[in-house]
Biopython code that builds the backbone (N, CA, C, O; Angstrom):
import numpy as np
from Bio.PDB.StructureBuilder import StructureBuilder

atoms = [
    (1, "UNK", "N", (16.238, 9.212, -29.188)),
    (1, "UNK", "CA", (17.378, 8.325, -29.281)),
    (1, "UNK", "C", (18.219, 8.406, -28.000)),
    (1, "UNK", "O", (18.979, 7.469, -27.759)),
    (2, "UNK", "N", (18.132, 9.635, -27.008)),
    (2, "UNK", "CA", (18.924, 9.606, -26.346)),
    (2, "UNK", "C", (18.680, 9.024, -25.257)),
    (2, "UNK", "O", (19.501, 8.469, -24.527)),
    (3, "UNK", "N", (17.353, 9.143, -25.078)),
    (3, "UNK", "CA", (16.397, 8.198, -24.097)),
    (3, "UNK", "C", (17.115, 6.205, -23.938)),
    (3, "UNK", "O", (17.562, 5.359, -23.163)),
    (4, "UNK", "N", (16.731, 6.499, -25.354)),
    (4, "UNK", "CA", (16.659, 5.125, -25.595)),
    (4, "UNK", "C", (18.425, 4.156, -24.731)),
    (4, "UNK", "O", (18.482, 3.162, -24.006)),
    (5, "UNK", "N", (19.816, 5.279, -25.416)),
    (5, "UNK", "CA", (20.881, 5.286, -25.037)),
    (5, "UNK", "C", (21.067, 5.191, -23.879)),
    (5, "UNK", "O", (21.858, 4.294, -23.587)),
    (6, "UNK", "N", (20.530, 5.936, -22.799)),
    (6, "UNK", "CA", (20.114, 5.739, -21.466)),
    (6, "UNK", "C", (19.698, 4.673, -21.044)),
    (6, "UNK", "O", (20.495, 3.848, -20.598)),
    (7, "UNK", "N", (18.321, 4.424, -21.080)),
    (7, "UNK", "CA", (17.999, 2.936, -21.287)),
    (7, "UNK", "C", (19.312, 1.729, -20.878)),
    (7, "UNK", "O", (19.783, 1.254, -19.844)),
    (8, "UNK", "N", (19.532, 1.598, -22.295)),
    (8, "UNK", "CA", (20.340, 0.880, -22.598)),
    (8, "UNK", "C", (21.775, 1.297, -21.750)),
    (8, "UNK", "O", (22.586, 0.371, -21.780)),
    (9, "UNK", "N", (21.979, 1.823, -21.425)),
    (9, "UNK", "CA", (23.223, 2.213, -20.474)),
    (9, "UNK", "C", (23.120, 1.494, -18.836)),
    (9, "UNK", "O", (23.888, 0.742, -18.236)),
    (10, "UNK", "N", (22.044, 1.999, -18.528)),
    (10, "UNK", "CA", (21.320, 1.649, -17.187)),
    (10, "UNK", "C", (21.248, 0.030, -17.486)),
    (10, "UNK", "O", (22.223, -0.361, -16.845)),
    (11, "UNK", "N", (20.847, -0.762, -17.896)),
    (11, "UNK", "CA", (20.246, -2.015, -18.342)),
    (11, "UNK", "C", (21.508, -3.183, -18.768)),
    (11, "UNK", "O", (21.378, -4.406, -18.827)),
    (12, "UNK", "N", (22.993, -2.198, -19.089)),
    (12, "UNK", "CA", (23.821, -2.780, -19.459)),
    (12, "UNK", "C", (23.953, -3.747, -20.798)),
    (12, "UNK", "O", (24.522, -4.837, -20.855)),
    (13, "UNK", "N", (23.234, -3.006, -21.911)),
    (13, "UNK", "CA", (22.441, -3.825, -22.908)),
    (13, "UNK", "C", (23.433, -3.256, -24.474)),
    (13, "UNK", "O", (23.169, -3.687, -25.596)),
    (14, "UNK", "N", (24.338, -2.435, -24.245)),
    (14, "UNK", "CA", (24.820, -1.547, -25.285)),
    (14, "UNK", "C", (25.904, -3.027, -26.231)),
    (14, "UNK", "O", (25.728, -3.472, -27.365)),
    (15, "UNK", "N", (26.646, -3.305, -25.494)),
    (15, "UNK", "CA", (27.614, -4.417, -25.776)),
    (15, "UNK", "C", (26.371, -5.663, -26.357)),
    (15, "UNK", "O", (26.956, -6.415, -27.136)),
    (16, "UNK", "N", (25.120, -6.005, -26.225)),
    (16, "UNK", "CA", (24.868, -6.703, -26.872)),
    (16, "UNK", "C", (24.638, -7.148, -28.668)),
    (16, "UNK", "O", (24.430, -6.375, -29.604)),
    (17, "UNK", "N", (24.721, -8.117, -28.683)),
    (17, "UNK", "CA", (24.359, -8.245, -30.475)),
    (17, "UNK", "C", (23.109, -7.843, -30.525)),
    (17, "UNK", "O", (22.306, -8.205, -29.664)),
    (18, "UNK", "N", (22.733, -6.960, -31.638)),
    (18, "UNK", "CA", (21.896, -7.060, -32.500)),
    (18, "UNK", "C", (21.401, -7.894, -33.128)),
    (18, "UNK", "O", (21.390, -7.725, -34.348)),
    (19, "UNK", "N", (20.883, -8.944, -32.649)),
    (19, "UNK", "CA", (20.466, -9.926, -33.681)),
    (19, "UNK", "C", (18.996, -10.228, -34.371)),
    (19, "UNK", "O", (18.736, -10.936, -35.344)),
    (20, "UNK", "N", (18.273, -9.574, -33.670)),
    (20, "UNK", "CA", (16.963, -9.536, -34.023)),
    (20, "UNK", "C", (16.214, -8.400, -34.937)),
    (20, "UNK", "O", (16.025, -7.238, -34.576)),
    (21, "UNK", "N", (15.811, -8.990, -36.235)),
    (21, "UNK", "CA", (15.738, -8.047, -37.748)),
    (21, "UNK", "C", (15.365, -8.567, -38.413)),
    (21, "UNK", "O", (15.407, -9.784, -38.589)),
    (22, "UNK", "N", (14.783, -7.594, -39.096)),
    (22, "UNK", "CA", (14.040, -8.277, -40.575)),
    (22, "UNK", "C", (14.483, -6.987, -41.721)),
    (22, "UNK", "O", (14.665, -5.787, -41.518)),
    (23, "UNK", "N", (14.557, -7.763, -42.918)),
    (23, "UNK", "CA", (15.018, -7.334, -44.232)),
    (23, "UNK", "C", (13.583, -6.923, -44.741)),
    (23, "UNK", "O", (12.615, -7.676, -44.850)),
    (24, "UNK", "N", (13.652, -5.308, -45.087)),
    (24, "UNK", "CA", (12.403, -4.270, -45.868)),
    (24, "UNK", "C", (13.207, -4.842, -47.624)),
    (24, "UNK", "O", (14.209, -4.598, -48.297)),
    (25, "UNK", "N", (11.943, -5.724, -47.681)),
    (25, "UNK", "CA", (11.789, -5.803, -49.114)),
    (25, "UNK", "C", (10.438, -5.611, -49.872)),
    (25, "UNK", "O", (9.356, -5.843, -49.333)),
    (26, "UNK", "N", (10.562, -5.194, -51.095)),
    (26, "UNK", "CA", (9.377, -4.767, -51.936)),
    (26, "UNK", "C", (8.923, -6.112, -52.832)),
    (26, "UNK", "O", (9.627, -7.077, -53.128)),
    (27, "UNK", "N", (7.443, -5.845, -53.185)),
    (27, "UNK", "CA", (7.067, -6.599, -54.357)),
    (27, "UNK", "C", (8.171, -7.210, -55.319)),
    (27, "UNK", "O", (7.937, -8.295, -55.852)),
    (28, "UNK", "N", (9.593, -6.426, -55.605)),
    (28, "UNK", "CA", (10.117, -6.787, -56.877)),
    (28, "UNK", "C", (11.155, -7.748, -56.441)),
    (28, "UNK", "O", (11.771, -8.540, -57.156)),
    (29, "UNK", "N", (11.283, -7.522, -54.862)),
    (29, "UNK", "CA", (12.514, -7.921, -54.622)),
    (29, "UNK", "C", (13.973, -7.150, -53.925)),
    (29, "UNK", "O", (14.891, -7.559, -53.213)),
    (30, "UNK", "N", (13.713, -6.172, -54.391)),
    (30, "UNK", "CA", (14.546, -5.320, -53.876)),
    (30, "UNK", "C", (14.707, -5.009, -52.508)),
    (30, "UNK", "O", (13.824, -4.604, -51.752)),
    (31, "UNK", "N", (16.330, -5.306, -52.137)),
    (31, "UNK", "CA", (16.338, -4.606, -50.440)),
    (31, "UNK", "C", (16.034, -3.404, -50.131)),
    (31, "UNK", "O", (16.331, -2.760, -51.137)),
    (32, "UNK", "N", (15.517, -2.513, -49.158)),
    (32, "UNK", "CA", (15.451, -1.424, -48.991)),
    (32, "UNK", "C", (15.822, -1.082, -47.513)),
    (32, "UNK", "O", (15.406, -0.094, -46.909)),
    (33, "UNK", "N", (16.742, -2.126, -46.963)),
    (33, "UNK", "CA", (17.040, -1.675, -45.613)),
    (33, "UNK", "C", (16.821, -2.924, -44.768)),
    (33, "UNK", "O", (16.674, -4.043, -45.260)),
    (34, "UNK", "N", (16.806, -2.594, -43.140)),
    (34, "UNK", "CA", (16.924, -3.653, -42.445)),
    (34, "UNK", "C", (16.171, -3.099, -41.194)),
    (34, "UNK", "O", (16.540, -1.937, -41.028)),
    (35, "UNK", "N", (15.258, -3.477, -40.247)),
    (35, "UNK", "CA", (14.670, -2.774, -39.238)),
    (35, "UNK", "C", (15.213, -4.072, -38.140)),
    (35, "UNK", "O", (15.194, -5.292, -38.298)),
    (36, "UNK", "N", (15.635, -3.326, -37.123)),
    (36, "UNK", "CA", (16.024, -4.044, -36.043)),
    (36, "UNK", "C", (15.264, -3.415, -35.085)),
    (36, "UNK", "O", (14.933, -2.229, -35.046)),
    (37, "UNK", "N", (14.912, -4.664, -34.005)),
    (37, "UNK", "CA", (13.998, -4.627, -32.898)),
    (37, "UNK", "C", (14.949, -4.907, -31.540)),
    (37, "UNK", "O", (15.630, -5.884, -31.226)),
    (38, "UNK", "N", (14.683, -3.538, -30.829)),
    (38, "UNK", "CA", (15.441, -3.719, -29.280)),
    (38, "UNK", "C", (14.159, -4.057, -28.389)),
    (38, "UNK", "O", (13.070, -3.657, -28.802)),
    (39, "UNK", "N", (14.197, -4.475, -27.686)),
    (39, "UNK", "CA", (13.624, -4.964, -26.579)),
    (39, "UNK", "C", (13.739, -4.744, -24.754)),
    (39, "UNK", "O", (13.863, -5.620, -23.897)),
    (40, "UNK", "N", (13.664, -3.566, -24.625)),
    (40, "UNK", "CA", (13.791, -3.122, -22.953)),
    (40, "UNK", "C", (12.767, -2.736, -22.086)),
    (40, "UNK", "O", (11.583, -2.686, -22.420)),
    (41, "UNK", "N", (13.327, -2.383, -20.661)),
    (41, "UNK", "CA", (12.203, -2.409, -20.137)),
    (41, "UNK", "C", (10.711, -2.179, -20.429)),
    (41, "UNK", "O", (10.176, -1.075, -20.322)),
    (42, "UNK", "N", (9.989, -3.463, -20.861)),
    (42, "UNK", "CA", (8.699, -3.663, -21.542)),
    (42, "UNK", "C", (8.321, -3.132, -22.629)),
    (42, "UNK", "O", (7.132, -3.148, -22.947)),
    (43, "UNK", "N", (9.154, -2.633, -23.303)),
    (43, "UNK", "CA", (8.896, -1.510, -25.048)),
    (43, "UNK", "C", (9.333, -2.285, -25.815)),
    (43, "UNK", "O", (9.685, -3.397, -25.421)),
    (44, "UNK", "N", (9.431, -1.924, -27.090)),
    (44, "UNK", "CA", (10.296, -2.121, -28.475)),
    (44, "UNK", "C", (10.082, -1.194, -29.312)),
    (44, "UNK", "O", (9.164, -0.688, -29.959)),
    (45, "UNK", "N", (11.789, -1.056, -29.027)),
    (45, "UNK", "CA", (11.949, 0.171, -29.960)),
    (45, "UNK", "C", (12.304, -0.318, -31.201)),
    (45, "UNK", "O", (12.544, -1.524, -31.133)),
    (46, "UNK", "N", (12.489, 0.357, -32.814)),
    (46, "UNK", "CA", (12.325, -0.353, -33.796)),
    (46, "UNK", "C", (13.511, 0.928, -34.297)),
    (46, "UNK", "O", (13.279, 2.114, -34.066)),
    (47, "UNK", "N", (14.963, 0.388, -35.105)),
    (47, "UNK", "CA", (15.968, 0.757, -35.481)),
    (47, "UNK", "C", (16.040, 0.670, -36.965)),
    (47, "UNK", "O", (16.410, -0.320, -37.597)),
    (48, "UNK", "N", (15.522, 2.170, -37.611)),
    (48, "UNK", "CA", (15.730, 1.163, -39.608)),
    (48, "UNK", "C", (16.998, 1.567, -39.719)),
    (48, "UNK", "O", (17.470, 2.387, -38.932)),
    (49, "UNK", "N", (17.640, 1.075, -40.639)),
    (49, "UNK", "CA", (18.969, 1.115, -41.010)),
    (49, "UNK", "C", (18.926, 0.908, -42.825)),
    (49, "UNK", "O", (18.955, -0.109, -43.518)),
    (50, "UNK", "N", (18.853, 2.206, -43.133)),
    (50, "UNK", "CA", (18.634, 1.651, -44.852)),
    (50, "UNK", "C", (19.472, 1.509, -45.427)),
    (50, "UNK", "O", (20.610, 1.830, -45.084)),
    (51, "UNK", "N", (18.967, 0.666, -47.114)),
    (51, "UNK", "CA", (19.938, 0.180, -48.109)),
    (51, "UNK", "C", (20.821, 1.708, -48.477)),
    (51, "UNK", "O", (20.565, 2.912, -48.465)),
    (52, "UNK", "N", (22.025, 0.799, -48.807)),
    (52, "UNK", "CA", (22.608, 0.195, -49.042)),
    (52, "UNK", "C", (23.680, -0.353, -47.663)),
    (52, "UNK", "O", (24.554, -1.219, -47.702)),
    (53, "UNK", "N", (23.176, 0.621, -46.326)),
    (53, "UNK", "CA", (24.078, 0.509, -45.275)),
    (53, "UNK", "C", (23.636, -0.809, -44.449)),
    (53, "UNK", "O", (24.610, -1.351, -43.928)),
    (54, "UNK", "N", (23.045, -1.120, -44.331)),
    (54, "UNK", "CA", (22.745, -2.119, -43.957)),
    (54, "UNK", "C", (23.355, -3.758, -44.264)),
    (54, "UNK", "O", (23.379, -4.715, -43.490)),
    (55, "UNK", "N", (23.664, -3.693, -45.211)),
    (55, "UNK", "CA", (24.605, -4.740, -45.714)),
    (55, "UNK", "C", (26.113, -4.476, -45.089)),
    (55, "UNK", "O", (26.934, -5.348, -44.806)),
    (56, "UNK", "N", (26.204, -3.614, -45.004)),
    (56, "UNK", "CA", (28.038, -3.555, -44.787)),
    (56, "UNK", "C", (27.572, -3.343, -43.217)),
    (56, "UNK", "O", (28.579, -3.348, -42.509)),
    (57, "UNK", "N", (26.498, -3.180, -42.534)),
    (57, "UNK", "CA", (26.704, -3.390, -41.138)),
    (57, "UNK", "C", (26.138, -4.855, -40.864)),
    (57, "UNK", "O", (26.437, -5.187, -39.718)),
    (58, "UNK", "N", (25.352, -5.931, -41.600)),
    (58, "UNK", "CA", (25.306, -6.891, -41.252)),
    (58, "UNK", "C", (26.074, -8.335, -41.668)),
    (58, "UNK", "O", (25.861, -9.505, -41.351)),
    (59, "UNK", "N", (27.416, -7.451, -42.835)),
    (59, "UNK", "CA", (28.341, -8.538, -43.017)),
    (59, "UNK", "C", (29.129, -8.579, -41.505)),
    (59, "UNK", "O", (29.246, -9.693, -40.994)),
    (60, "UNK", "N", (29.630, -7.493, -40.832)),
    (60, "UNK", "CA", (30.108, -7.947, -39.681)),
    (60, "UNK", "C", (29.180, -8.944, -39.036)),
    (60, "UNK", "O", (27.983, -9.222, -39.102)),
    (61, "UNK", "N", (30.492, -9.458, -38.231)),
    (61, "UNK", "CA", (30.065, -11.168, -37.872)),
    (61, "UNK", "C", (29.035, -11.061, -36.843)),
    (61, "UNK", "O", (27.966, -11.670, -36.800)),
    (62, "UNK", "N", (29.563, -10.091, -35.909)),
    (62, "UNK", "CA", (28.748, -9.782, -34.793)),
    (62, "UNK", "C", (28.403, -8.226, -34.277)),
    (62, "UNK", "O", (29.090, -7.699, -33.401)),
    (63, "UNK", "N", (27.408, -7.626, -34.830)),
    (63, "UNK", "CA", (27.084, -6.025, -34.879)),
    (63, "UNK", "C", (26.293, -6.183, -33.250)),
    (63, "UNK", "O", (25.570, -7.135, -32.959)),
    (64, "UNK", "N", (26.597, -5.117, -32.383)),
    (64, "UNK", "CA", (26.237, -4.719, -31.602)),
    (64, "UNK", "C", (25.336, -3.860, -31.408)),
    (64, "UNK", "O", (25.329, -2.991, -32.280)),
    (65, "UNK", "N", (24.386, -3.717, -30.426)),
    (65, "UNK", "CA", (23.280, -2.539, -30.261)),
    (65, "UNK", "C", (24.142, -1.151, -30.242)),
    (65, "UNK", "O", (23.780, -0.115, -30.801)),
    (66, "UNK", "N", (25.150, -1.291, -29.621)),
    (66, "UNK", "CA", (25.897, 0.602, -29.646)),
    (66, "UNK", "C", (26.193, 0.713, -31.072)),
    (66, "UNK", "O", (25.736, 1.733, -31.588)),
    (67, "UNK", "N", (26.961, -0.221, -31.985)),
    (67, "UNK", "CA", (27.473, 0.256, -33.273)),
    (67, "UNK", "C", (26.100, 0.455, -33.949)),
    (67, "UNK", "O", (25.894, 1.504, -34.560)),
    (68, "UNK", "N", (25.069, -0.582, -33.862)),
    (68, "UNK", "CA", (23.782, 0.202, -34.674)),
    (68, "UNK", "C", (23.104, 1.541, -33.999)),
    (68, "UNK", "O", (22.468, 2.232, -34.795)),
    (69, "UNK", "N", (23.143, 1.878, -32.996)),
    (69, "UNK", "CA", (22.525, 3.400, -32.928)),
    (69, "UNK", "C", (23.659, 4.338, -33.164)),
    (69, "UNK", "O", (23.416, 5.481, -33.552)),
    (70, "UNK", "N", (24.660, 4.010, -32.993)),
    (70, "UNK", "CA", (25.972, 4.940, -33.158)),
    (70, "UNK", "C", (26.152, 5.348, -35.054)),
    (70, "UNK", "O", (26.774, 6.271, -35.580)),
    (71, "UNK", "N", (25.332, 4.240, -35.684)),
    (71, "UNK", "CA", (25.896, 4.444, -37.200)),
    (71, "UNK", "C", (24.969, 5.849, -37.670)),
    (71, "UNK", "O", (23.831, 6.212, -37.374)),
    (72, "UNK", "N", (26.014, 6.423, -38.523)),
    (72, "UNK", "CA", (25.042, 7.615, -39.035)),
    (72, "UNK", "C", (23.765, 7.593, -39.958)),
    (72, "UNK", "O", (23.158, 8.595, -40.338)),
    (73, "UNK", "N", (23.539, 6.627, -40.177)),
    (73, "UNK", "CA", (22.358, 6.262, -40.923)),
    (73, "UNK", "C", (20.958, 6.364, -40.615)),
    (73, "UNK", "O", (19.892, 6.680, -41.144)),
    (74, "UNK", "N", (21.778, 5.663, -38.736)),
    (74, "UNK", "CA", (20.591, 4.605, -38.413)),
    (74, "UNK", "C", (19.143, 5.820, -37.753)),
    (74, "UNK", "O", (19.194, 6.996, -37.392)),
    (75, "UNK", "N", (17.932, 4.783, -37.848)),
    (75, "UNK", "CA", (16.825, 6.032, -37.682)),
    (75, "UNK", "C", (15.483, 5.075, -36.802)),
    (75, "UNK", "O", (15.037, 3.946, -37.011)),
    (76, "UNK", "N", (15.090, 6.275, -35.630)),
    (76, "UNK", "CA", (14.533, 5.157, -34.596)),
    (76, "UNK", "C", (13.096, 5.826, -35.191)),
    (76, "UNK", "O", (12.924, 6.980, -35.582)),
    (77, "UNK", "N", (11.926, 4.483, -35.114)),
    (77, "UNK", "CA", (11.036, 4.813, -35.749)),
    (77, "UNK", "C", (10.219, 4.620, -34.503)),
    (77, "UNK", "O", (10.268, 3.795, -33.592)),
    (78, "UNK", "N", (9.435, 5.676, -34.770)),
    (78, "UNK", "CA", (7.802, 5.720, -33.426)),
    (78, "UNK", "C", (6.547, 4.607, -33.652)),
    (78, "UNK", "O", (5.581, 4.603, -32.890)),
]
sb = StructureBuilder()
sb.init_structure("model")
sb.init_model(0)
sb.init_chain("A")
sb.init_seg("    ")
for serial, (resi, resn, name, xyz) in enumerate(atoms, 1):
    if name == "N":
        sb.init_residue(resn, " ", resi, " ")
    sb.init_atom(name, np.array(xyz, "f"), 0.0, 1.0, " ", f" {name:<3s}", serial, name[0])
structure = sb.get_structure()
């Protein structure tokens, strides 16, 4: 993660929205979270953010890449 923070520091990418995600849902329906996709020099890194937090970080209007790695939830997947 800290890599990644770097990255994103260097790149000037922290202040951007988050906008790119998809909703982890099951067979029944149920949310189980939200995986967001960063995109930097030539990678993608993949950000889950699970239920139930994920909702109260994507009612804000406009969530940023720092507030999603900054949230205590959030979890960078390999």
């Amino acid at each position: 993660m800290e890599r990644l923070l770097k990255l994103l520091k260097e790149h000037k990418l922290l202040s951007a929205p988050a906008e790119k995600y998809t909703l982890l849902i099951d067979e029944l329906g149920r949310e189980h979270g939200a995986l967001f996709f960063i995109e930097i020099a030539g990678r993608s890194y993949k950000i889950m953010l699970p239920s139930p937090h994920h909702e109260t970080f994507l009612r804000n209007t406009s969530p940023t890449v720092q507030q999603l790695l900054h949230h205590k939830e959030a979890m960078l997947l390999k």
